[in-house]
C-alpha positions in Angstrom: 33.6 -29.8 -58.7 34.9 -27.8 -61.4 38.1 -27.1 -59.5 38.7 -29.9 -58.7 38.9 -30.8 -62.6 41.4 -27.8 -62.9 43.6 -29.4 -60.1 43.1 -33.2 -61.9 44.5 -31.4 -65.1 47.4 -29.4 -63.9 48.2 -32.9 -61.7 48.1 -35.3 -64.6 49.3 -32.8 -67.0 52.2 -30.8 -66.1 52.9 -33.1 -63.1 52.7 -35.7 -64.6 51.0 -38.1 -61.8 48.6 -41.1 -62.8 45.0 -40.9 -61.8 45.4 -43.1 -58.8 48.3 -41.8 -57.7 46.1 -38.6 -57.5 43.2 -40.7 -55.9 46.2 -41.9 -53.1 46.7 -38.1 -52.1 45.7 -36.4 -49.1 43.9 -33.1 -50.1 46.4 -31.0 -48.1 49.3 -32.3 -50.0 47.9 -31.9 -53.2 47.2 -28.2 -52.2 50.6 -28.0 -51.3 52.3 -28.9 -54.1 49.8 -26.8 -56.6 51.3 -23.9 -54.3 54.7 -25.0 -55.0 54.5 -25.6 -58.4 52.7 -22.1 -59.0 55.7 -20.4 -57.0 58.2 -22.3 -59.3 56.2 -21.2 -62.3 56.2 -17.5 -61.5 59.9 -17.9 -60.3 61.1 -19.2 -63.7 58.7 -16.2 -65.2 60.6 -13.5 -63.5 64.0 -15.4 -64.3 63.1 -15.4 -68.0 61.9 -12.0 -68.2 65.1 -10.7 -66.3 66.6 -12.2 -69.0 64.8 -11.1 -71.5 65.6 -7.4 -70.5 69.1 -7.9 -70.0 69.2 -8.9 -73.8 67.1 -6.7 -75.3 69.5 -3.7 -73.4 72.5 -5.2 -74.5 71.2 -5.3 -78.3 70.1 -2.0 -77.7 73.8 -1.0 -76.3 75.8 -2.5 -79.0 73.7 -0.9 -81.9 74.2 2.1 -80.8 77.6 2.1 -80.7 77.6 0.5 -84.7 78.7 2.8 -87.1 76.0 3.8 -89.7 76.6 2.4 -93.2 74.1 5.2 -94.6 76.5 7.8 -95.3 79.1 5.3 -97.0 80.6 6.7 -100.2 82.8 5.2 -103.1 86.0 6.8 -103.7 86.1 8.2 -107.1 89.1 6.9 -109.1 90.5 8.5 -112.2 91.6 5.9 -114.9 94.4 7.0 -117.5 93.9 7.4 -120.6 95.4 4.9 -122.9 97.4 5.9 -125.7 95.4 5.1 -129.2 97.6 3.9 -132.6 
């Protein structure tokens, strides 16, 4: 029974169906379209974690090739003297 209270919530929750259109279901399509849904989830997982990767190389890429500020100098500049009265 306690599964069956998992399926009710993933259902009504992230489906978003009503109670009785729940009730309405045959077993074997409800099973089927929890298997669905969990191949869509994982799907859109693997997507977004591709993704993720891609970024976090191409950030990793295009510091690299930034110059490093640490070693920045100011150029020294010699003021005249002014003449004094």
């Amino acid at each position: 029974m306690e599964n069956w209270f998992k399926i009710e919530f993933v259902c009504l929750y992230k489906l978003h169906l009503k109670p009785w259109e729940l009730d309405q279901m045959e077993f074997y399509r409800i099973e089927y379209m929890l298997k669905n849904y969990d191949a869509q989830i994982k799907k859109e997982n693997e997507e977004h974690e591709r993704q993720r990767k891609a970024q976090e190389k191409q950030s990793k890429s295009s510091s690299s090739k930034q110059p490093k500020m640490s070693g920045y100098k100011a150029p020294k500049i010699n003021m005249p003297k002014f003449p004094t009265k």
